[in-house]
TORSEDO-362209 format. One record per atom (N, C-alpha, C): atom name; residue number from 1; z, x, y. Coordinates in nm, 4 decimals, always signed. Layout:
<pts>
pt a = CA&k = NUM&zz = Z&xx = X&yy = Y
...
</pts>
This chain:
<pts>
pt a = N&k = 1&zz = +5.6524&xx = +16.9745&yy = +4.2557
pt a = CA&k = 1&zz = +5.6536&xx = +16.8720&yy = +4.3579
pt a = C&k = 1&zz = +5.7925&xx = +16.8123&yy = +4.3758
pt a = N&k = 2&zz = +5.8662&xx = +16.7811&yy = +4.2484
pt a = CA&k = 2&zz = +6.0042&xx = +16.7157&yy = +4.2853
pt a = C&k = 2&zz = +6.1120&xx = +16.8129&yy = +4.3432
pt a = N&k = 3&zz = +6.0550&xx = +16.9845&yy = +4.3437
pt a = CA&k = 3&zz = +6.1266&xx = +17.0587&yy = +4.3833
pt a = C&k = 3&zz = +6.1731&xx = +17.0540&yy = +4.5023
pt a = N&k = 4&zz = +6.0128&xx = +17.0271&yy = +4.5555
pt a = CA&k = 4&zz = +6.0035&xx = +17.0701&yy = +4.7057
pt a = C&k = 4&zz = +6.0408&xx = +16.9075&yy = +4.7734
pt a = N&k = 5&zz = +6.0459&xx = +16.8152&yy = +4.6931
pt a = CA&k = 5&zz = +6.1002&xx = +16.6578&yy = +4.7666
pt a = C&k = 5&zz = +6.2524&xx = +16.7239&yy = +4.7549
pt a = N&k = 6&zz = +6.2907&xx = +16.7355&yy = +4.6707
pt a = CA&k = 6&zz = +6.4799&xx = +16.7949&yy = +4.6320
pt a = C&k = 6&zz = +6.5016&xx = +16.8864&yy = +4.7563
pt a = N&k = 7&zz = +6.4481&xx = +16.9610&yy = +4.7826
pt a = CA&k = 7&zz = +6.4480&xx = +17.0611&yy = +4.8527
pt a = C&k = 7&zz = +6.4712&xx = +16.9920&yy = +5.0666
pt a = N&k = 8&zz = +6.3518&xx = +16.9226&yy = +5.0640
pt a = CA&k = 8&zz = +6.3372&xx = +16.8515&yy = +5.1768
pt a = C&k = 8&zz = +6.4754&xx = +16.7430&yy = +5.2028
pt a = N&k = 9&zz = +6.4757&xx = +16.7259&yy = +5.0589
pt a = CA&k = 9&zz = +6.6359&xx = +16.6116&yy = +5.1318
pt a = C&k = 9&zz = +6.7325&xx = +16.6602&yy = +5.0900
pt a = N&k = 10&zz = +6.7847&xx = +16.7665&yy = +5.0402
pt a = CA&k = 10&zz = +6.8887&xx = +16.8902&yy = +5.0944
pt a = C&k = 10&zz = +6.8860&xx = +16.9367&yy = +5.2060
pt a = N&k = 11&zz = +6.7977&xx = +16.9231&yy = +5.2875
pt a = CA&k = 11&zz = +6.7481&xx = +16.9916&yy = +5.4207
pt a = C&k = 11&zz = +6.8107&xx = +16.8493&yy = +5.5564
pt a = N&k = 12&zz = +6.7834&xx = +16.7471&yy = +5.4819
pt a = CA&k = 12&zz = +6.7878&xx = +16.6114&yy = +5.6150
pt a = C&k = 12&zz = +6.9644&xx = +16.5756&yy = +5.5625
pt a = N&k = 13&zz = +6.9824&xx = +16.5761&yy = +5.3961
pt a = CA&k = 13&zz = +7.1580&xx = +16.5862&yy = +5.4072
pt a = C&k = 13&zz = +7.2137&xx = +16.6461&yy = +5.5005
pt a = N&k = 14&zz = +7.1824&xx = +16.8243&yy = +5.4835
pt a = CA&k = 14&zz = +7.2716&xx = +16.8959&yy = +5.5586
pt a = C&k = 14&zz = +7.2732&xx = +16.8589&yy = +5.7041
pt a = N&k = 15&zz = +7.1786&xx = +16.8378&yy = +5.7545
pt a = CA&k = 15&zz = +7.1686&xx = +16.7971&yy = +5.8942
pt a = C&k = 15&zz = +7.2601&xx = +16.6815&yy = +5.9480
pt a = N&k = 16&zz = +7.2487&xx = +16.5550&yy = +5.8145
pt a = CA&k = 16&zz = +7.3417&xx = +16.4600&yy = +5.8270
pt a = C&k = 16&zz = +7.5006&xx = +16.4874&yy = +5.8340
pt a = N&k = 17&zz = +7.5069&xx = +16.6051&yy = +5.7263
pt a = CA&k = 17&zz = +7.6843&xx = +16.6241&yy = +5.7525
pt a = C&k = 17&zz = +7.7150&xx = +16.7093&yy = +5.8590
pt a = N&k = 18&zz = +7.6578&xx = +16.7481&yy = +5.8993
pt a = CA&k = 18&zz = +7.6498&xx = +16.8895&yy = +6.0457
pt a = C&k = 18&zz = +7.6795&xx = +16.7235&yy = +6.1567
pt a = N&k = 19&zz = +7.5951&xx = +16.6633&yy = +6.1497
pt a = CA&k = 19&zz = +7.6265&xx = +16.5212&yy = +6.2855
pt a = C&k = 19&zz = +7.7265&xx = +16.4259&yy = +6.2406
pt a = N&k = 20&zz = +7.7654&xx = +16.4389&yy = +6.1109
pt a = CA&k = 20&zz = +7.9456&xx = +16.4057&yy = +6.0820
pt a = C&k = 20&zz = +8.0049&xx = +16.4622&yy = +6.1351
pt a = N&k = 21&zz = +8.0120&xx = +16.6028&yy = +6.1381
pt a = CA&k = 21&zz = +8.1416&xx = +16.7269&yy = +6.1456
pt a = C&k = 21&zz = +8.1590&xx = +16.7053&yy = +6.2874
pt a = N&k = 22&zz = +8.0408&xx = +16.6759&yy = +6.4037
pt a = CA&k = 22&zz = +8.0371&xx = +16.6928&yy = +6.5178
pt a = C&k = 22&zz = +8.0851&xx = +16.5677&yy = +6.5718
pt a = N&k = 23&zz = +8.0762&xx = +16.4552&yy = +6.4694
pt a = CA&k = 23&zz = +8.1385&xx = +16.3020&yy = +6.5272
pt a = C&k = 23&zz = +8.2792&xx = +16.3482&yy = +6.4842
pt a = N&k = 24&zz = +8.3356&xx = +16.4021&yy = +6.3753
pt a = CA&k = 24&zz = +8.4760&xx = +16.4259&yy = +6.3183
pt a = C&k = 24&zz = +8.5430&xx = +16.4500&yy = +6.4648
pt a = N&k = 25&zz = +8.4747&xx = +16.6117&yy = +6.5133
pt a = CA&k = 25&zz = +8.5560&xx = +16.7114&yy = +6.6220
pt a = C&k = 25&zz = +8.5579&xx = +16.6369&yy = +6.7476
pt a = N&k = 26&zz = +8.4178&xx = +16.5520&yy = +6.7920
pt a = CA&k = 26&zz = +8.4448&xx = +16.5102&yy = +6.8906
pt a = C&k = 26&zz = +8.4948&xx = +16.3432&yy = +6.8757
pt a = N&k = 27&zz = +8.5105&xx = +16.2666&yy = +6.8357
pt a = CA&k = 27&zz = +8.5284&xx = +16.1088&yy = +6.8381
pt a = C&k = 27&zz = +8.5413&xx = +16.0745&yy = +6.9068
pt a = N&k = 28&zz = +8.5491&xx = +15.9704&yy = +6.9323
pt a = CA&k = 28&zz = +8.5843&xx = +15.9034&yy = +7.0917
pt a = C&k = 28&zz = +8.7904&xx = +15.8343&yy = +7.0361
pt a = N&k = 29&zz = +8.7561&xx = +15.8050&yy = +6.9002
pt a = CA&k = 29&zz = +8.8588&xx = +15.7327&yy = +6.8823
pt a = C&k = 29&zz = +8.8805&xx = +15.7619&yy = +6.7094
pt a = N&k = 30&zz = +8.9901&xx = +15.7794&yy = +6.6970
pt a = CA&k = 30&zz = +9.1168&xx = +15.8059&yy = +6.5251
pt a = C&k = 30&zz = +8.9937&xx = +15.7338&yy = +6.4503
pt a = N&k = 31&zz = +8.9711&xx = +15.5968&yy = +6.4212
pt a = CA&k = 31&zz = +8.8275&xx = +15.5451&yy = +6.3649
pt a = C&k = 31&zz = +8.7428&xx = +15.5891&yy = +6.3383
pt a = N&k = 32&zz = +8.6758&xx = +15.6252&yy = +6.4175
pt a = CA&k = 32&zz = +8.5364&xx = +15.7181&yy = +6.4299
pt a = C&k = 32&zz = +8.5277&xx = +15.8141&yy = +6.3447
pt a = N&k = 33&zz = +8.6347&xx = +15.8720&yy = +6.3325
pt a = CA&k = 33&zz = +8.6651&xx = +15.9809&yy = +6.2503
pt a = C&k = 33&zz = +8.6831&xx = +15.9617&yy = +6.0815
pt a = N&k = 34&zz = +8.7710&xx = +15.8883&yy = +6.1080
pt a = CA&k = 34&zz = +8.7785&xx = +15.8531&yy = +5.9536
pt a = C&k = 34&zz = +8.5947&xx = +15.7843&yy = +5.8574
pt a = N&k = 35&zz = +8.5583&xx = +15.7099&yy = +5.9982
pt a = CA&k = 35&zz = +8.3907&xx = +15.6824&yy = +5.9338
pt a = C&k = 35&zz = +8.3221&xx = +15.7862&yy = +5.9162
pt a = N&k = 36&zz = +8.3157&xx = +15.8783&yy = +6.0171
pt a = CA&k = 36&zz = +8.2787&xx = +16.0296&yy = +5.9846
pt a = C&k = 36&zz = +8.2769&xx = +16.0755&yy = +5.8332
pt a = N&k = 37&zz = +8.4189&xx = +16.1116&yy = +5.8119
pt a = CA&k = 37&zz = +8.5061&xx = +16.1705&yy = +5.7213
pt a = C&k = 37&zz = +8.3800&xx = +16.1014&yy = +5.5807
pt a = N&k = 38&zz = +8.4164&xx = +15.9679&yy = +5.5944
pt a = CA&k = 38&zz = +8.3746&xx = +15.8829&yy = +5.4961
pt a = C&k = 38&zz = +8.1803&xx = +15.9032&yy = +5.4499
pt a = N&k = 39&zz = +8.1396&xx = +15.9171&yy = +5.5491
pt a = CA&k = 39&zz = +8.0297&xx = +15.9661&yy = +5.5544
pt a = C&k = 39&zz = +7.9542&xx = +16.0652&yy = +5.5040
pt a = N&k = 40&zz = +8.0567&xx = +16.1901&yy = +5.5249
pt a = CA&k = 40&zz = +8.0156&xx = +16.3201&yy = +5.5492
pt a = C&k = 40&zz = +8.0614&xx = +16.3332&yy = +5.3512
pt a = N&k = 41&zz = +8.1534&xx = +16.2211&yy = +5.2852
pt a = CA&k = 41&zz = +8.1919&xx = +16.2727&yy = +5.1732
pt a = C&k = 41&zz = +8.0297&xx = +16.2145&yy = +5.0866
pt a = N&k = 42&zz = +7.9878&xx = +16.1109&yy = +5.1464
pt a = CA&k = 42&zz = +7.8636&xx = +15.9969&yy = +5.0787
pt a = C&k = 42&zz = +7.7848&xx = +16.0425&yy = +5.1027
pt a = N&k = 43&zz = +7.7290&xx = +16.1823&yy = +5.1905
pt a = CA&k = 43&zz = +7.6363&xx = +16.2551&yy = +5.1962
pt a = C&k = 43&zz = +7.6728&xx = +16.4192&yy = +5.0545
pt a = N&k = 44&zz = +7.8088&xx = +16.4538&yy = +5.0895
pt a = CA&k = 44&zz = +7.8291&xx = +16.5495&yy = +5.0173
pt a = C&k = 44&zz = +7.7915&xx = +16.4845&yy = +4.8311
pt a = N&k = 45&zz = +7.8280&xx = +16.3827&yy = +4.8470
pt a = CA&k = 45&zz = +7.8131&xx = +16.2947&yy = +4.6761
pt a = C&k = 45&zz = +7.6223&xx = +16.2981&yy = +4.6763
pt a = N&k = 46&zz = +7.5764&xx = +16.2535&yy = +4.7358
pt a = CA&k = 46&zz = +7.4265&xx = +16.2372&yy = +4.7631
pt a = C&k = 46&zz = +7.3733&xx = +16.4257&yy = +4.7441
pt a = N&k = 47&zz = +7.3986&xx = +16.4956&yy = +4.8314
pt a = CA&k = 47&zz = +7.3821&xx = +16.6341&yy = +4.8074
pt a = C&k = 47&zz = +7.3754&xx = +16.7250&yy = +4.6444
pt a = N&k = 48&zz = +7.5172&xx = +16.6857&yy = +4.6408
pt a = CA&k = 48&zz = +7.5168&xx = +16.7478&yy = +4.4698
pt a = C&k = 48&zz = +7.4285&xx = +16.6521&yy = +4.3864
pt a = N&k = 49&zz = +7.4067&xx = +16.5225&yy = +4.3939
pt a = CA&k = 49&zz = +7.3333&xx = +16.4209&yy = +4.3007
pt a = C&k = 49&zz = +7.1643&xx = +16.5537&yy = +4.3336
pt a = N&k = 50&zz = +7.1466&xx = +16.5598&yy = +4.4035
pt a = CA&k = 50&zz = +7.0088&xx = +16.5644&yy = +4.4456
pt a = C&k = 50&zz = +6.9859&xx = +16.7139&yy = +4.3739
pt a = N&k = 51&zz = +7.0965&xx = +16.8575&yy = +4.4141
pt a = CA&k = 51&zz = +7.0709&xx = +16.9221&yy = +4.3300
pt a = C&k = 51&zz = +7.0751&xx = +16.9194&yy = +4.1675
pt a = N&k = 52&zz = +7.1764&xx = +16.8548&yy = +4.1264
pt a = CA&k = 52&zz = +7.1521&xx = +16.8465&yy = +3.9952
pt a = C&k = 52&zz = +7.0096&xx = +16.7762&yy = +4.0021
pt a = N&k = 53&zz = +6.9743&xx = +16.6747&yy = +4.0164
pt a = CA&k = 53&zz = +6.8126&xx = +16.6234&yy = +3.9642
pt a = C&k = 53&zz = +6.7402&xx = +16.7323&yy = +3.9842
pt a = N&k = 54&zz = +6.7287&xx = +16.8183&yy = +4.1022
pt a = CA&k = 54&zz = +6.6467&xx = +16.9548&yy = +4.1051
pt a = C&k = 54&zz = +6.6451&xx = +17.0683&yy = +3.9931
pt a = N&k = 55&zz = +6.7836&xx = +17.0977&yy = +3.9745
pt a = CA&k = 55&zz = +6.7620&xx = +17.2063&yy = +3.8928
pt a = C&k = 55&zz = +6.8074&xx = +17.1515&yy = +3.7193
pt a = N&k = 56&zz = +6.7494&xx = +16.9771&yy = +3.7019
pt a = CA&k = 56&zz = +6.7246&xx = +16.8891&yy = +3.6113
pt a = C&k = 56&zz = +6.8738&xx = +16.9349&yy = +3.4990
pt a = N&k = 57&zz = +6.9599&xx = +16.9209&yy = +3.5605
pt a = CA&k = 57&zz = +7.1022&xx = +16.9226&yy = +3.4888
pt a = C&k = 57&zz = +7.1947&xx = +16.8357&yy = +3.5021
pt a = N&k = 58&zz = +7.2739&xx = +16.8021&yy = +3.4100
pt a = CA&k = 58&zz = +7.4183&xx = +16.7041&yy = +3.3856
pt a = C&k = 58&zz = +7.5783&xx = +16.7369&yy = +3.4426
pt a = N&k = 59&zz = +7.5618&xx = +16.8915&yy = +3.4607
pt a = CA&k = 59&zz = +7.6542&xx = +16.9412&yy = +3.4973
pt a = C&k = 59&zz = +7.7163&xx = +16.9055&yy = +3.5137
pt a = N&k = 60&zz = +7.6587&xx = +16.8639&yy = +3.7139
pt a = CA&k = 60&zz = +7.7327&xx = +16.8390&yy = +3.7868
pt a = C&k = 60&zz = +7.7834&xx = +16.6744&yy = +3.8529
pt a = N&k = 61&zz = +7.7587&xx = +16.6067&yy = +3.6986
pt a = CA&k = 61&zz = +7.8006&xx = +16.4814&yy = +3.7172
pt a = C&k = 61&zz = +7.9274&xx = +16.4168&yy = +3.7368
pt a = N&k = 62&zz = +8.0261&xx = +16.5352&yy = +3.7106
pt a = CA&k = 62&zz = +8.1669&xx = +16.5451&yy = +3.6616
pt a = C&k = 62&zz = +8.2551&xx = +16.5549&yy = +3.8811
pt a = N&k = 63&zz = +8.1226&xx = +16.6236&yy = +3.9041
pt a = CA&k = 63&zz = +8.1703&xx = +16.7380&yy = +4.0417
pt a = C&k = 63&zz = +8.1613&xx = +16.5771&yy = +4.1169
pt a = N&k = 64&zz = +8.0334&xx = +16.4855&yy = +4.0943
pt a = CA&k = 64&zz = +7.9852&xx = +16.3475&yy = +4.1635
pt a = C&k = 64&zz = +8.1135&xx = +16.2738&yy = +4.1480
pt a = N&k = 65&zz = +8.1891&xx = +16.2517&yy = +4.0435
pt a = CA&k = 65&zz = +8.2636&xx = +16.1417&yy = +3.9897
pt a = C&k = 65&zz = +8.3867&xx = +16.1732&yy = +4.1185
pt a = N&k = 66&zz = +8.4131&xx = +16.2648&yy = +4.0787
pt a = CA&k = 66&zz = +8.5489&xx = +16.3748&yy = +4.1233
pt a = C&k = 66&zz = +8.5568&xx = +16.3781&yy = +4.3221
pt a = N&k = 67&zz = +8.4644&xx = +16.4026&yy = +4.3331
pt a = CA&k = 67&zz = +8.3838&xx = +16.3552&yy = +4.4656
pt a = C&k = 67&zz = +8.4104&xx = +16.2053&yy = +4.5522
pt a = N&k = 68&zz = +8.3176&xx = +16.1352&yy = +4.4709
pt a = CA&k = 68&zz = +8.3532&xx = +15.9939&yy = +4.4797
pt a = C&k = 68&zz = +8.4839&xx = +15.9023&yy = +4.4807
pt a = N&k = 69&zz = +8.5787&xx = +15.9688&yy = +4.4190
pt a = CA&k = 69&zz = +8.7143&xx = +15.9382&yy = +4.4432
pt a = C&k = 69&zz = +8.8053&xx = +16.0131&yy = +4.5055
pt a = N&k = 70&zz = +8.8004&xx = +16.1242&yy = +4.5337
pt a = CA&k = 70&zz = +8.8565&xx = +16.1847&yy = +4.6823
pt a = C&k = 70&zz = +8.8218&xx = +16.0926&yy = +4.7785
pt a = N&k = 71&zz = +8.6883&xx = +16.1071&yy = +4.7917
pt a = CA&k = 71&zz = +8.6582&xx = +15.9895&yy = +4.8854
pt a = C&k = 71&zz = +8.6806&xx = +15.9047&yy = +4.9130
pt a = N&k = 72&zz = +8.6835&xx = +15.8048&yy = +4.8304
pt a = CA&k = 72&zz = +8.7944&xx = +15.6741&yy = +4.8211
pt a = C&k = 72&zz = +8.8999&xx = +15.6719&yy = +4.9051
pt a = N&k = 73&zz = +9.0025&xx = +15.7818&yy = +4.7799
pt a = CA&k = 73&zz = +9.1126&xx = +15.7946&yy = +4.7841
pt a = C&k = 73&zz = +9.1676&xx = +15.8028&yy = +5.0111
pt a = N&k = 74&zz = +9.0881&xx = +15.9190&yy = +5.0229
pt a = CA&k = 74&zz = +9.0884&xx = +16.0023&yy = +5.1694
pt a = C&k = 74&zz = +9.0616&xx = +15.8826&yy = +5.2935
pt a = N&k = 75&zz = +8.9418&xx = +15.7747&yy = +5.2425
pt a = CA&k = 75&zz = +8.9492&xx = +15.6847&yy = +5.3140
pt a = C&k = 75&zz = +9.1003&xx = +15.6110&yy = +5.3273
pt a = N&k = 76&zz = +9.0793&xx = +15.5356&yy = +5.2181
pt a = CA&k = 76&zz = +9.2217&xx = +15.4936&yy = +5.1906
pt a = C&k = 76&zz = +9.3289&xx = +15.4908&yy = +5.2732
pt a = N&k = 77&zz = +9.3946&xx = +15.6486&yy = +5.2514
pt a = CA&k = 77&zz = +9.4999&xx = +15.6501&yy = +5.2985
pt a = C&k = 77&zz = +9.4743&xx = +15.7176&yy = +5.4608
pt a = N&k = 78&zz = +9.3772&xx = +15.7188&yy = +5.5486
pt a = CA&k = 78&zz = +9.3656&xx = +15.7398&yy = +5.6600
pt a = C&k = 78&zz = +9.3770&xx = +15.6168&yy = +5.7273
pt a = N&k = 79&zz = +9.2745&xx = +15.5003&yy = +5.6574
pt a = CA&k = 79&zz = +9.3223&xx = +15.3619&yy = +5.6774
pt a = C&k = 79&zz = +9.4442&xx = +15.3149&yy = +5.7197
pt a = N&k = 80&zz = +9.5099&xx = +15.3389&yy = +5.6062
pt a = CA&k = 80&zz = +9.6757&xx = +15.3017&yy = +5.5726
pt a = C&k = 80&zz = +9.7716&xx = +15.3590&yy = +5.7021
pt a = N&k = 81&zz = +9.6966&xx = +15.5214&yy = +5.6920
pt a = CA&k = 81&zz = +9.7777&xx = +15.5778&yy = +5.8364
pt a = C&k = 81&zz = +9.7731&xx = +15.4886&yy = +5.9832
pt a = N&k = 82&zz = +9.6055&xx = +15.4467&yy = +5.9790
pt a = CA&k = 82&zz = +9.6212&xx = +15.4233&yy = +6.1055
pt a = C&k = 82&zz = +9.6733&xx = +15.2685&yy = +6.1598
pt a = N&k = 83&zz = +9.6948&xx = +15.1747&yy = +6.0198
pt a = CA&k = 83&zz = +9.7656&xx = +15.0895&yy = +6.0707
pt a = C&k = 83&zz = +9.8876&xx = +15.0666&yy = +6.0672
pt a = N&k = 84&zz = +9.9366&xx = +15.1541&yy = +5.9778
pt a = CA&k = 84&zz = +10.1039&xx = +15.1529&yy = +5.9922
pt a = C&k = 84&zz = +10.1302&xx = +15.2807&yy = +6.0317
pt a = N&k = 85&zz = +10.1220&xx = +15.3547&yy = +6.0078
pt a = CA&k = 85&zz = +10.1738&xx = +15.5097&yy = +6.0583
pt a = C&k = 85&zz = +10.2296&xx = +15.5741&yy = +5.9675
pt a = N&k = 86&zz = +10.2430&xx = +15.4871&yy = +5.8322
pt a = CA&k = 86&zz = +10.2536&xx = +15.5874&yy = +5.6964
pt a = C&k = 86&zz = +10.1951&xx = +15.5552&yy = +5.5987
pt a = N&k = 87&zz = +10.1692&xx = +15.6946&yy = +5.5462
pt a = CA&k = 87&zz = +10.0960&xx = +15.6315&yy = +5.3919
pt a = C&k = 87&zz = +10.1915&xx = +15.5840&yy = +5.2617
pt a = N&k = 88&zz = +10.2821&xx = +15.6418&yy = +5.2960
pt a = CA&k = 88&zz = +10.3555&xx = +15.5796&yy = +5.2045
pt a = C&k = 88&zz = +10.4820&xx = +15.5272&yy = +5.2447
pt a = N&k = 89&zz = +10.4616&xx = +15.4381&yy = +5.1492
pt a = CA&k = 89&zz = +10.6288&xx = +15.3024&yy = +5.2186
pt a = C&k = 89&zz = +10.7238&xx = +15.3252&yy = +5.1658
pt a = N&k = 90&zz = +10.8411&xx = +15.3545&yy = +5.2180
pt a = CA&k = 90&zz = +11.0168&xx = +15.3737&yy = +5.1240
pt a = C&k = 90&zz = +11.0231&xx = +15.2949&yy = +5.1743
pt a = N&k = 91&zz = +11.0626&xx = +15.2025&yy = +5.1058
pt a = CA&k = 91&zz = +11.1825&xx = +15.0912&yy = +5.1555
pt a = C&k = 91&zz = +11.3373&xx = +15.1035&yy = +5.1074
pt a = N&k = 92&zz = +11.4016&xx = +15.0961&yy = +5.1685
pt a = CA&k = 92&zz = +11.5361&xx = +15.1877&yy = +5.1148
pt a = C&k = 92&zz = +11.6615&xx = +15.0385&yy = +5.1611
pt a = N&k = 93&zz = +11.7003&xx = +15.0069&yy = +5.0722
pt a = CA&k = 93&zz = +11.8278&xx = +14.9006&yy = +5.1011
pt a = C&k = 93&zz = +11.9676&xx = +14.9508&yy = +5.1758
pt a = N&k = 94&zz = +11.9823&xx = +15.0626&yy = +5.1924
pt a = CA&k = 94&zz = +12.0998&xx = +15.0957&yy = +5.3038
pt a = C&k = 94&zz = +12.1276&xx = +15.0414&yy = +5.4093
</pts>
């Protein structure tokens, strides 16, 4: 029974990141995208959580962590891009 629940919401994830990918390509606006982006990683984190509980392993708790902070990270600095126009600051005294 928990197979076939595991199974069913691997099925409504994928669907969810397929209507990310399609908000990514089309957006209306730089924003949109990055929520996308952000989305599509909190579904991919949700995805692997769900197979590991299915095939009742620890594995891939390491793959979740690792996951979860790309994510972060990717938000982050898309953020950063879009209000200054760099991610990273030199400030240079010349």
């Amino acid at each position: 029974m928990l197979e076939i629940v595991g199974y069913i919401a691997l099925i409504f994830l994928s669907i969810s990141i397929c209507i990310g990918l399609y908000r990514v390509i089309k957006g209306p606006s730089m924003p949109d995208r990055v929520i996308a982006l952000d989305t599509i990683g909190i579904n991919l984190i949700s995805a692997v959580a769900v197979i590991s509980i299915t095939l009742d392993t620890g594995a891939f708790l390491e793959v979740i962590l690792l996951l979860g902070i790309l994510s972060f990270i990717t938000t982050v600095a898309f953020s950063k891009f879009l209000e200054r126009g760099v991610v990273i600051e030199r400030k240079r005294d010349r």
